[in-house]
Z-matrix of the N, CA and C atoms (Angstrom, degrees):
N
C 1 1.446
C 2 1.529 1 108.72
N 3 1.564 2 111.76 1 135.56
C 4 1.621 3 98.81 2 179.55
C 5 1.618 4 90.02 3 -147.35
N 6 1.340 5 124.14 4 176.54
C 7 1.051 6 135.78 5 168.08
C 8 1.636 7 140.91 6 -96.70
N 9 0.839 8 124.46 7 131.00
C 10 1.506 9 113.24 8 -172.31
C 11 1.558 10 105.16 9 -117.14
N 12 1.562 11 98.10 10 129.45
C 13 1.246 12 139.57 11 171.40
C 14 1.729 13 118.17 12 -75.11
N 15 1.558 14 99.24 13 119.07
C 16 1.877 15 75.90 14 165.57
C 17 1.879 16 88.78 15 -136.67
N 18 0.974 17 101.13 16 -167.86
C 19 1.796 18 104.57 17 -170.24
C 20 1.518 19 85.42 18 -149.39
N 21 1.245 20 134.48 19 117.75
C 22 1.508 21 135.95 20 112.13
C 23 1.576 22 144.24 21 -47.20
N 24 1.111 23 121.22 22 123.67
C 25 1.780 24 122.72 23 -161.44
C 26 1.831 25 78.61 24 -109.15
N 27 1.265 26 103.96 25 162.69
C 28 1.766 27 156.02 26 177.89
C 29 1.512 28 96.29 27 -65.94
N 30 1.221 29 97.40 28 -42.86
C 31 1.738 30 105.61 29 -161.10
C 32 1.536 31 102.73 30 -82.66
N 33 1.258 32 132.01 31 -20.89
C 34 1.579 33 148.56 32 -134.77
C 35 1.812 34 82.40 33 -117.55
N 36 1.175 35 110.27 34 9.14
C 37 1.909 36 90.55 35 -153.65
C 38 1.837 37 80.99 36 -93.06
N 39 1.582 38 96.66 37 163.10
C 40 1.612 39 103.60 38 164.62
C 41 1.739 40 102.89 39 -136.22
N 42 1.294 41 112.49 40 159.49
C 43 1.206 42 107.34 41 -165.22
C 44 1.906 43 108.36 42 -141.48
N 45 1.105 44 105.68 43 148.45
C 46 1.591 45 103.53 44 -179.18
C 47 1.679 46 99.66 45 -91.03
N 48 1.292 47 97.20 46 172.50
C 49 1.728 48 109.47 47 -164.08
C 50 1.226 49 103.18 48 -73.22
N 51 1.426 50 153.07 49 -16.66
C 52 1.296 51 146.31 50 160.41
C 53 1.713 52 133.57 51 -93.19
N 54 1.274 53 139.88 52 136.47
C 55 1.603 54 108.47 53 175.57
C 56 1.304 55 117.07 54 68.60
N 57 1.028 56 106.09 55 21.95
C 58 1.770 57 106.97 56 157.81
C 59 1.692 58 131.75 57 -59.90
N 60 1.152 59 135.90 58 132.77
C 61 1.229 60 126.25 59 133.06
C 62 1.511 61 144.14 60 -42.76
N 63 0.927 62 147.93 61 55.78
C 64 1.508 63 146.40 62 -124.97
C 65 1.537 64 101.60 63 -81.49
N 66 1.812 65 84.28 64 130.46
C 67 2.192 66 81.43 65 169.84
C 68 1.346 67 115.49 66 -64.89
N 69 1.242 68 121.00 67 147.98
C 70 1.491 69 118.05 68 160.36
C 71 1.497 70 104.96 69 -152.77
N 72 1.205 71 128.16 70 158.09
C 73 1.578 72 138.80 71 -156.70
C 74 1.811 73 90.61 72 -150.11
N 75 1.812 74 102.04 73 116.01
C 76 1.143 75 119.12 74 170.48
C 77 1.601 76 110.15 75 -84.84
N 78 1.086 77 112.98 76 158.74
C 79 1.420 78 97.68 77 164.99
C 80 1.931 79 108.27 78 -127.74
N 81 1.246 80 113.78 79 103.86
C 82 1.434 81 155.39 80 -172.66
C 83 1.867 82 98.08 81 -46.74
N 84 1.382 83 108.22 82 162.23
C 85 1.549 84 105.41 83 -176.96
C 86 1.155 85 96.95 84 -80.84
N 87 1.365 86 150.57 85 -34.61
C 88 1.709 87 141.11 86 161.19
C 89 1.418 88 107.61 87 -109.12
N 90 1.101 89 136.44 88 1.37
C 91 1.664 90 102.99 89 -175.12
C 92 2.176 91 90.37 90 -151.03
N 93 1.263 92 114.35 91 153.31
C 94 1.510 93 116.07 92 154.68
C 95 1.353 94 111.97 93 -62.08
N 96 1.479 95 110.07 94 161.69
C 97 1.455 96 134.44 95 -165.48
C 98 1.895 97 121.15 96 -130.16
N 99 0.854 98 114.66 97 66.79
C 100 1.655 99 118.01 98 -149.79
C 101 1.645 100 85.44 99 -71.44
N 102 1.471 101 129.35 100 164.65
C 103 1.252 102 134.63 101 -175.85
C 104 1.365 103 112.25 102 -177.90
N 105 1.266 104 120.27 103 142.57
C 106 1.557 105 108.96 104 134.38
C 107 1.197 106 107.70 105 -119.76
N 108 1.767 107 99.79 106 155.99
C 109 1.302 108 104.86 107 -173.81
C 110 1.675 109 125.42 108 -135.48
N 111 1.577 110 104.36 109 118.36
C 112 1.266 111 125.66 110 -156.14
C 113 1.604 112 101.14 111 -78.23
N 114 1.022 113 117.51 112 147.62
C 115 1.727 114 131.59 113 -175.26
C 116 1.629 115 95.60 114 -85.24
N 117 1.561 116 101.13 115 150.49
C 118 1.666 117 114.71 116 172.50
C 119 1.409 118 106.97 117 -81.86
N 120 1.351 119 140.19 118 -33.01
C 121 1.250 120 134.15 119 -179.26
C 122 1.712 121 127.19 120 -110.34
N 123 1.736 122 105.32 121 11.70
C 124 1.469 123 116.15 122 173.97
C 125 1.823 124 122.89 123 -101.99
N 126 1.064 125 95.02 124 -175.38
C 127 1.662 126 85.70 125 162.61
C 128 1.325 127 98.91 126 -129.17
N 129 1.630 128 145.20 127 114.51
C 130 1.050 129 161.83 128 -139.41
C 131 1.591 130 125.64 129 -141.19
N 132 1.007 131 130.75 130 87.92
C 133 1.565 132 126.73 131 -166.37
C 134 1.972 133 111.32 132 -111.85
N 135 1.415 134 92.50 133 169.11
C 136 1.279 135 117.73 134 -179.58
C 137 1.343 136 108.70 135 -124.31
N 138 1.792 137 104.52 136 158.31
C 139 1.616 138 103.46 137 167.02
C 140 1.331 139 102.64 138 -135.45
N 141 1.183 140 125.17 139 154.74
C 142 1.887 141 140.81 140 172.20
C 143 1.524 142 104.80 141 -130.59
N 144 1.742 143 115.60 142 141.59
C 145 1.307 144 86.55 143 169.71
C 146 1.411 145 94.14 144 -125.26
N 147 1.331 146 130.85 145 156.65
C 148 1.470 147 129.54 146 -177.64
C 149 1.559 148 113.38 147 -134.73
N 150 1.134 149 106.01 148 -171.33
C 151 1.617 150 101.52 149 163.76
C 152 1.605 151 103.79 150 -140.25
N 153 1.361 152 104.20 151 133.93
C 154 1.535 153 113.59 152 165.49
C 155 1.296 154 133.39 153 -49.78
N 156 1.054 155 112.78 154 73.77
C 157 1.380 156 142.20 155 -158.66
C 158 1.455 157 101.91 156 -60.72
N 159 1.458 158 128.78 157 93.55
C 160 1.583 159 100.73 158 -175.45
C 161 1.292 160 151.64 159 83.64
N 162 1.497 161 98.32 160 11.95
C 163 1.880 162 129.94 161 -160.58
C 164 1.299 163 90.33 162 -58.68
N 165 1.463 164 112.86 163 162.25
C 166 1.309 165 109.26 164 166.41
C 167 1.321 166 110.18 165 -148.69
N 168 1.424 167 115.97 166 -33.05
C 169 1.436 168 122.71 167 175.60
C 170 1.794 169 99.96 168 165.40
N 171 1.231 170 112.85 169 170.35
C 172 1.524 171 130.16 170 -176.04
C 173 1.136 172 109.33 171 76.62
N 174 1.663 173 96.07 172 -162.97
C 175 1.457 174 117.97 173 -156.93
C 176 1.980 175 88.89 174 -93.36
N 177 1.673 176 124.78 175 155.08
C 178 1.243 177 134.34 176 146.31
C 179 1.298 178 104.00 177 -60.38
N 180 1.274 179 114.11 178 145.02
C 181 1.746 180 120.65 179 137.18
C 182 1.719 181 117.35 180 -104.21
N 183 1.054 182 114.90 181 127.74
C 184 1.636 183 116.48 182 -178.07
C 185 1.799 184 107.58 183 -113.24
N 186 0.987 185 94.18 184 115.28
C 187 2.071 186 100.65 185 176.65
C 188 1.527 187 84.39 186 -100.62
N 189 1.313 188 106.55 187 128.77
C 190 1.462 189 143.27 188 146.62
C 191 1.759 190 108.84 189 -77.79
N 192 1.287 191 121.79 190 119.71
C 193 1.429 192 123.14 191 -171.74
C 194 1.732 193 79.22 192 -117.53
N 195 1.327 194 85.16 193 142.37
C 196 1.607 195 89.47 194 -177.16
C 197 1.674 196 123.97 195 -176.24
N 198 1.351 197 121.28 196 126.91
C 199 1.731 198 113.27 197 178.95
C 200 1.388 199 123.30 198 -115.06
N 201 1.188 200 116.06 199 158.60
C 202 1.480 201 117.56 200 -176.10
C 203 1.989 202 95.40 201 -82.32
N 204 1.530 203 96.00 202 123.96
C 205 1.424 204 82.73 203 162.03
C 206 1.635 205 145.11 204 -73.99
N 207 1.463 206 113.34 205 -16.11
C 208 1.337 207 117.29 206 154.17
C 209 1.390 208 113.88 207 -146.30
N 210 1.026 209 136.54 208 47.44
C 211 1.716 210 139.32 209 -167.80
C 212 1.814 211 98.07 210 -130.78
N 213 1.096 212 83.22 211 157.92
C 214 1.768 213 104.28 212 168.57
C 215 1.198 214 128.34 213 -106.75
N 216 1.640 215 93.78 214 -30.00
C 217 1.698 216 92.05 215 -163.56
C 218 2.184 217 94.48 216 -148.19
N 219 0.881 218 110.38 217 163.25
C 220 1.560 219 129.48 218 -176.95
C 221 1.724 220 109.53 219 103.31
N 222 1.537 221 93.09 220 174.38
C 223 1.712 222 95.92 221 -167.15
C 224 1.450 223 92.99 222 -130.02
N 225 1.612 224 91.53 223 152.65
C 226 1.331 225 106.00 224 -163.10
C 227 2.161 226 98.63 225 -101.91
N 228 1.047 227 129.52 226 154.86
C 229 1.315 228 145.42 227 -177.70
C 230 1.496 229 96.96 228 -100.73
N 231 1.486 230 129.67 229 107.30
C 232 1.307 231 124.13 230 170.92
C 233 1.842 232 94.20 231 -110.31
N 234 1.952 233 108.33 232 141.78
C 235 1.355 234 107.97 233 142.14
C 236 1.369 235 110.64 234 -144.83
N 237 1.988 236 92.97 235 135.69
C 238 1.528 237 102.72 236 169.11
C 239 1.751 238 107.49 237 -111.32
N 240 1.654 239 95.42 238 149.14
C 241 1.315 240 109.46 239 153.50
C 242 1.356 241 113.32 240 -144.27
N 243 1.596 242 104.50 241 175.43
C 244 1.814 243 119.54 242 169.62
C 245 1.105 244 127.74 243 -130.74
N 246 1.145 245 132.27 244 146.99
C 247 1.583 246 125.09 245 170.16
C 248 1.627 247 95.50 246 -123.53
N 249 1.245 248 112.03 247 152.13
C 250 1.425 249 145.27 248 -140.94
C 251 1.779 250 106.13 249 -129.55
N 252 0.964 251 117.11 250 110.50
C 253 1.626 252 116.75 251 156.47
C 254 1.411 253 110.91 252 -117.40
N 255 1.372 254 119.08 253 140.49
C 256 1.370 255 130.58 254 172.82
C 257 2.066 256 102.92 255 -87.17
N 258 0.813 257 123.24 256 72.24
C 259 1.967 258 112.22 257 170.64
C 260 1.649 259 115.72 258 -24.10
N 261 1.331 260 95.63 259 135.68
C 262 1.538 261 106.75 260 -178.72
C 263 1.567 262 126.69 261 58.86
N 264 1.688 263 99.78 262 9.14
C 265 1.811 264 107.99 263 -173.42
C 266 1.960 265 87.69 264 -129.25
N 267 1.275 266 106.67 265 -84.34
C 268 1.623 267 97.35 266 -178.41
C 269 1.214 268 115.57 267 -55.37
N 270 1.358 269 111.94 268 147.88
C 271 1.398 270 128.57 269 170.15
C 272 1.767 271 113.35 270 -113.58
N 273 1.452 272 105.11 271 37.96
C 274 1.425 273 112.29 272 147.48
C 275 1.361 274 137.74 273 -39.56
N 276 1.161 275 163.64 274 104.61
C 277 1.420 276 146.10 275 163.98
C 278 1.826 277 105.50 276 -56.99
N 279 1.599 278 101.99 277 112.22
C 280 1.343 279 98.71 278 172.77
C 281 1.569 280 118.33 279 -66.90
N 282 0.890 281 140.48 280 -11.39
C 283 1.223 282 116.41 281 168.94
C 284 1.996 283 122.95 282 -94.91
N 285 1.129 284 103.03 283 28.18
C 286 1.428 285 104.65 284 -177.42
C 287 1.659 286 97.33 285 -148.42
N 288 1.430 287 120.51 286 5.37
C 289 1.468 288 132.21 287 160.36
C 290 1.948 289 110.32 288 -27.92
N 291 1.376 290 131.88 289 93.08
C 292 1.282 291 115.70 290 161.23
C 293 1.416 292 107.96 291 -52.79
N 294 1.891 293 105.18 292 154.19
C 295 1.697 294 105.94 293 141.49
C 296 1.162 295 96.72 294 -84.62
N 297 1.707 296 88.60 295 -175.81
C 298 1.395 297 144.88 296 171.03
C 299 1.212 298 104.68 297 -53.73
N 300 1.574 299 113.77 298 167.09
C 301 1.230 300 102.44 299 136.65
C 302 1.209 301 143.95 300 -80.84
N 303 1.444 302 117.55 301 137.85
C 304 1.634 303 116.90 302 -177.01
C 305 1.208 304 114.38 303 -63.96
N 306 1.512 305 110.31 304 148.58
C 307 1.544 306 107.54 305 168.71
C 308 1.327 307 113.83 306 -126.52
N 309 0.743 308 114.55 307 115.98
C 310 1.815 309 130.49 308 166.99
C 311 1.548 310 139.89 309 -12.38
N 312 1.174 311 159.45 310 -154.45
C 313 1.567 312 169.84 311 152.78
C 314 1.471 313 99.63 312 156.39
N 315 1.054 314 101.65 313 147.46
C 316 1.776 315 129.23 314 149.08
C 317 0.956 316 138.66 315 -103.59
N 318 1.605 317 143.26 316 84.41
C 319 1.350 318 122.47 317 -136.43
C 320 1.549 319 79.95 318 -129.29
N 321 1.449 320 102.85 319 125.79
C 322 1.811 321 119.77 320 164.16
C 323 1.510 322 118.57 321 -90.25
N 324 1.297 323 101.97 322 130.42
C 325 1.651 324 121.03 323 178.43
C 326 2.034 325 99.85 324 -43.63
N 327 1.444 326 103.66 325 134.96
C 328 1.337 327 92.65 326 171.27
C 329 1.633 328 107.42 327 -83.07
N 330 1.011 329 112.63 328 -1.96
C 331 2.058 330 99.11 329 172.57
C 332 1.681 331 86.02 330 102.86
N 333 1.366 332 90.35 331 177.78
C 334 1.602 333 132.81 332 177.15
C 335 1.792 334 120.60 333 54.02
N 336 1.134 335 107.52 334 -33.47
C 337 1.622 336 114.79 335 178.37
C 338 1.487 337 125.40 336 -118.48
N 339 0.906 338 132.82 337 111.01
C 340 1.514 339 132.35 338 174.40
C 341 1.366 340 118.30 339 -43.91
N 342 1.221 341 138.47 340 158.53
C 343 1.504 342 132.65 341 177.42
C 344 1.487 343 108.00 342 46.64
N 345 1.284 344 131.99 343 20.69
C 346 1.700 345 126.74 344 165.66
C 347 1.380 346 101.19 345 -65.16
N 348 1.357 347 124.18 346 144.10
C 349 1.363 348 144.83 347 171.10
C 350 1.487 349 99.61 348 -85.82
N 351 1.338 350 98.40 349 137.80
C 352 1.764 351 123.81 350 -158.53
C 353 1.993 352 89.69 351 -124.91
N 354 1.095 353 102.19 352 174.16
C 355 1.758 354 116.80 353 159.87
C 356 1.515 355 104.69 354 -154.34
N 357 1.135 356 98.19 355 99.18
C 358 2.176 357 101.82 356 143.10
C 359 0.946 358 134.96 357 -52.91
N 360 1.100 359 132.00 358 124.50
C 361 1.687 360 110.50 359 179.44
C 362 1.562 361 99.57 360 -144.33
N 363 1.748 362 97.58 361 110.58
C 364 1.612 363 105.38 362 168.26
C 365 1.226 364 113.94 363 -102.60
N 366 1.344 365 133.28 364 135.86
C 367 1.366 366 156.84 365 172.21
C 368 1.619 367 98.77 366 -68.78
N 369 1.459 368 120.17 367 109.71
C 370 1.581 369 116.66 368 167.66
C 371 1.111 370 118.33 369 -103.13
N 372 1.604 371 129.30 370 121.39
C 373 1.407 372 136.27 371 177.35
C 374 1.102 373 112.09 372 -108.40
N 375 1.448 374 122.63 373 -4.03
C 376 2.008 375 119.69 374 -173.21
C 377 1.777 376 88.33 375 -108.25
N 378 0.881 377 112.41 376 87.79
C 379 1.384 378 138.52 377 179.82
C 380 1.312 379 127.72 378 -93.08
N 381 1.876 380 111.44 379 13.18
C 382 1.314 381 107.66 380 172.04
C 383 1.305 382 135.35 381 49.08
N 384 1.573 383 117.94 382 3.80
C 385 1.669 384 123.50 383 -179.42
C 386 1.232 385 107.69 384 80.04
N 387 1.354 386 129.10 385 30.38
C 388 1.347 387 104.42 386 -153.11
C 389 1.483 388 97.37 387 -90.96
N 390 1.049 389 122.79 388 -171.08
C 391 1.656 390 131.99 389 -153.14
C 392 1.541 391 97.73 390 -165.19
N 393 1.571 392 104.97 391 163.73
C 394 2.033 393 117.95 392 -170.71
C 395 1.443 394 83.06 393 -69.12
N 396 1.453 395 115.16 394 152.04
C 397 0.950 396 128.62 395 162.66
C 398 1.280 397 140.30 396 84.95
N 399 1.797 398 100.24 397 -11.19
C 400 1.767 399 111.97 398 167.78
C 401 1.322 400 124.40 399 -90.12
N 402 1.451 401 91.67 400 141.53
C 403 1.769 402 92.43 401 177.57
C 404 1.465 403 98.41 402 -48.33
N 405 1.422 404 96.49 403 165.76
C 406 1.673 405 110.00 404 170.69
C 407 1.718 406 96.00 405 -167.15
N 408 1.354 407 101.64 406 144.82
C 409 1.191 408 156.67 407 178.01
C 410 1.467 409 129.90 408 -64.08
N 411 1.600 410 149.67 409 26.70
C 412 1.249 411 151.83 410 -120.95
C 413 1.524 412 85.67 411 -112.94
N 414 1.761 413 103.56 412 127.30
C 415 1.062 414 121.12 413 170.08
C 416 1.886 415 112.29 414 -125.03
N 417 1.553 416 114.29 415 116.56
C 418 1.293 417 100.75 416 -170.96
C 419 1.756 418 85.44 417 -120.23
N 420 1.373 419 103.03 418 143.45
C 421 1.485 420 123.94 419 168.87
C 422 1.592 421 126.66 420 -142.87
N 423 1.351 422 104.28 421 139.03
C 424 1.390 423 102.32 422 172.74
C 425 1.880 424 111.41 423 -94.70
N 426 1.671 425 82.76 424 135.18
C 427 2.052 426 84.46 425 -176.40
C 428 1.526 427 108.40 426 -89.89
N 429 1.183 428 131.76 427 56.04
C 430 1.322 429 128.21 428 -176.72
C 431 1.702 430 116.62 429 -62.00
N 432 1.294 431 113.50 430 -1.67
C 433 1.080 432 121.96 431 136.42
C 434 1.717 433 135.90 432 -29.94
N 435 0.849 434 91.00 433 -67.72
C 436 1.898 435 122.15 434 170.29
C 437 1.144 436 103.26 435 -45.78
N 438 1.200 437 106.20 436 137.31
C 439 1.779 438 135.36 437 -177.63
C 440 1.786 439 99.44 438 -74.54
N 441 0.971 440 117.23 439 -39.64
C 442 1.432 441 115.26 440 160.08
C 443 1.777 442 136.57 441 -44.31
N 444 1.416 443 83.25 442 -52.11
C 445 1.731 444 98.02 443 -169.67
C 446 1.624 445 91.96 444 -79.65
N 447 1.586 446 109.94 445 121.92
C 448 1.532 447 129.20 446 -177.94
C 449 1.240 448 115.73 447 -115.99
N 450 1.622 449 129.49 448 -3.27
C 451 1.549 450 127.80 449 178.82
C 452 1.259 451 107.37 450 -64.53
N 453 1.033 452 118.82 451 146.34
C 454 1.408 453 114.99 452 -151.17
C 455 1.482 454 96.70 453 -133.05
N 456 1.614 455 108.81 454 29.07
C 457 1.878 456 121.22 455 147.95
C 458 1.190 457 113.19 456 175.75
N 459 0.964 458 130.90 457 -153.38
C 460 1.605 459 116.37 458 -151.57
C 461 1.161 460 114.30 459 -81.79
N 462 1.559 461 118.96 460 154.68
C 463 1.610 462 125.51 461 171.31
C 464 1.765 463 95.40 462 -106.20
N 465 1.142 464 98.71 463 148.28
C 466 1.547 465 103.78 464 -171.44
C 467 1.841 466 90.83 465 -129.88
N 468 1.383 467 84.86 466 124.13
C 469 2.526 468 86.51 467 -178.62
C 470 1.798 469 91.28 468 -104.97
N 471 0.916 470 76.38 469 144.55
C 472 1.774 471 94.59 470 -174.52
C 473 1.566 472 91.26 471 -116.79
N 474 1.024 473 131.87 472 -5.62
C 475 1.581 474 105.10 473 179.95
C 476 1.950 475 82.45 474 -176.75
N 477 1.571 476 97.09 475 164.36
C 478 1.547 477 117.15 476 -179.58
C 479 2.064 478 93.06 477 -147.88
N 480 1.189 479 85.81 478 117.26
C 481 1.738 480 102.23 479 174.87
C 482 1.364 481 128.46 480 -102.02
N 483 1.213 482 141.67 481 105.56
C 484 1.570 483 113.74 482 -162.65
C 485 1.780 484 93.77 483 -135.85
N 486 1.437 485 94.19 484 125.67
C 487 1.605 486 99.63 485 162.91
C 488 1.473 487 133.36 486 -140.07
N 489 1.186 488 125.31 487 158.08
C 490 1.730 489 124.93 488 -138.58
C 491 1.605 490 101.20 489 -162.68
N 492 1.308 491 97.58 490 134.59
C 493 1.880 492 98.40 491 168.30
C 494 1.286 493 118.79 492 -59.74
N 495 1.474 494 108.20 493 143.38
C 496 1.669 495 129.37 494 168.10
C 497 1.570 496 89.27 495 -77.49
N 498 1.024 497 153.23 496 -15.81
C 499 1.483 498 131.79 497 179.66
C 500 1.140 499 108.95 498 -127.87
């Protein structure tokens, strides 16, 4: 049994015509800064599409890597979901594919530094059936909506990580 790793980039994201997260790439006193960056008072999403590289069974774990762009302190409301096609077996119409249900995290700023890199990490169990080898669908959003989420301006994710058993 081993695990499979995939990494999502900022740059990789696709987005529907409303409620976007918008890419933007800082450029840092030594290094670039790839991002998108979700609003404190919207509900704002992303899309990736991948393929299940190797599924095997269980739940995903997805780490959200992510910084407050000028805050210290409040928590941000993350939800991801996926929807799942099997190729040449479902007879889905991909473009009217529901997700899943999303599942949630709250991840609070640890304090003291602006732009510190944080990790979310939601556990996904509404998994759409998915199976090795189907496209899939990854939608990550911040609900700044939510009475929860208190950053009080943007969270910027520099990366989306998701890994899952080969068996």
């Amino acid at each position: 049994m081993a695990t499979v790793k995939q990494v999502l980039l900022p740059e990789e994201a696709l987005h529907l015509g409303s409620n976007i997260a918008p890419y933007d790439k800082v450029n840092g006193t030594n290094l670039p800064v790839s991002r998108l960056l979700y609003d404190a008072t919207a509900d704002e999403a992303a899309f990736w599409s991948l393929e299940a590289v190797n599924y095997g069974s269980g739940n995903w774990t997805v780490e959200l890597i992510w910084y407050a762009v000028n805050a210290t302190t409040g928590t941000v409301r993350w939800g991801v979901s996926l929807a799942a096609i099997t190729p040449e077996s479902d007879s889905q119409d991909i473009e009217t594919k529901a997700l899943a249900t999303e599942q949630t995290v709250d991840d609070a700023h640890l304090g003291t530094t602006s732009k510190r890199l944080h990790k979310a990490t939601v556990t996904l169990s509404n998994l759409d059936s998915v199976a090795a080898g189907d496209w899939v669908a990854l939608r990550v959003r911040r609900i700044g909506s939510n009475g929860a989420d208190t950053l009080a301006n943007d969270a910027a994710l520099v990366q989306v990580r998701i890994s899952y058993s080969d068996s």
